[in-house]
C-alpha positions in Angstrom: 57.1 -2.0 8.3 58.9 -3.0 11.6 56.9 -4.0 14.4 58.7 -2.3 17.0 60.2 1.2 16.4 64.2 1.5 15.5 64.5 3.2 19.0 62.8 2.5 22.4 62.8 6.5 23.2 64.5 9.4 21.7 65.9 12.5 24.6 66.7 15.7 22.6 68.9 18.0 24.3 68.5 21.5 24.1 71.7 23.3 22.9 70.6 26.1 21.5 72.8 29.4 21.7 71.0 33.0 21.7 73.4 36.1 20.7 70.8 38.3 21.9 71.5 38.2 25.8 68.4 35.9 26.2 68.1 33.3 28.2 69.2 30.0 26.5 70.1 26.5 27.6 73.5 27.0 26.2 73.8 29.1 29.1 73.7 25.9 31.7 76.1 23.7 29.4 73.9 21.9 27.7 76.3 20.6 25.3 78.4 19.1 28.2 75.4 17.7 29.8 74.6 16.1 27.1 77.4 14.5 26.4 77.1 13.1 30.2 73.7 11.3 29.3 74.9 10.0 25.8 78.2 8.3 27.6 76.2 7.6 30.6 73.2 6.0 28.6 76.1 3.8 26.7 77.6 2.9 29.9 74.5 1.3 31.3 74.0 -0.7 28.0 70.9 1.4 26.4 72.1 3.3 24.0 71.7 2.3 20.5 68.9 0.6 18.1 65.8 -1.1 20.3 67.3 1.6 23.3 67.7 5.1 23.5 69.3 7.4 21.3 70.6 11.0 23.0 70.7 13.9 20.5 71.1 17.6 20.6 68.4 20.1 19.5 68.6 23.6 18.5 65.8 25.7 20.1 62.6 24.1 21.4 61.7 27.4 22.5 61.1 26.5 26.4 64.4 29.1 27.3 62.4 30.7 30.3 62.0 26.6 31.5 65.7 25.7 30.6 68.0 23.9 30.3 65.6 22.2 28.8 65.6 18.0 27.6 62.9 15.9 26.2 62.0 12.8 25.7 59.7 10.7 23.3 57.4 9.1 21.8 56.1 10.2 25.4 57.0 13.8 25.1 57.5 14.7 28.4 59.7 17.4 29.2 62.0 18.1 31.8 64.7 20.4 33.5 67.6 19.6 35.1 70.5 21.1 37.2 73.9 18.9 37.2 74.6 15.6 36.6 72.1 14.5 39.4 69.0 15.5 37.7 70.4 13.7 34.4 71.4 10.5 36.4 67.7 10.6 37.6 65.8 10.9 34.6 68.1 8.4 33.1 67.4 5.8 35.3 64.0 6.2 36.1 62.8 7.0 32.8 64.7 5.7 30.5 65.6 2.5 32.5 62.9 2.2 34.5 59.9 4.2 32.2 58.5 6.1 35.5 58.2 10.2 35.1 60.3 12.0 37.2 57.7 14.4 38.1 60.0 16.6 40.1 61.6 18.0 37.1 59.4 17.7 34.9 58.2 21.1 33.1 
């Protein structure tokens, strides 16, 4: 058993899609987005084994709170608006470890 874990913290993106006319986080581009922290998390060198790994997520049923993003092992969830928001969580949480308790959910 490895001592440490094979990543540092793991940020699922909601991507989910709802046919229903439901809210959804596909609604806000979460797919885009996305894509945005995973090139933006490589760009600052912390993407990949021992560092952070970005994926996508279907539901995780939070729509009325989306788009919706969360990261673990501290499970703490947040919402963001643009590229801003992401840039902000990224640094300070998954550079830094602080909480970024304004958009957190």
């Amino acid at each position: 058993m490895p001592d440490r874990p094979y990543y540092r913290r793991h940020v699922f993106f909601c991507v989910n899609r709802r046919d229903n006319g439901k809210a959804c986080c596909a609604d806000h581009d979460s797919s885009r987005m996305r894509e945005y922290a995973k090139s933006k998390a490589k760009e600052l060198g912390i993407s990949g084994q021992g560092g952070v790994r970005i994926n996508q997520a279907g539901c995780l049923d939070r729509c009325e709170k989306g788009p919706v993003v969360v990261v673990y092992p501290e499970g703490v969830w947040y919402s963001y608006v643009d590229e801003e928001d992401l840039d902000e969580i990224i640094e300070e949480h998954l550079v830094h470890g602080r909480v970024v308790e304004r958009l957190k959910i």
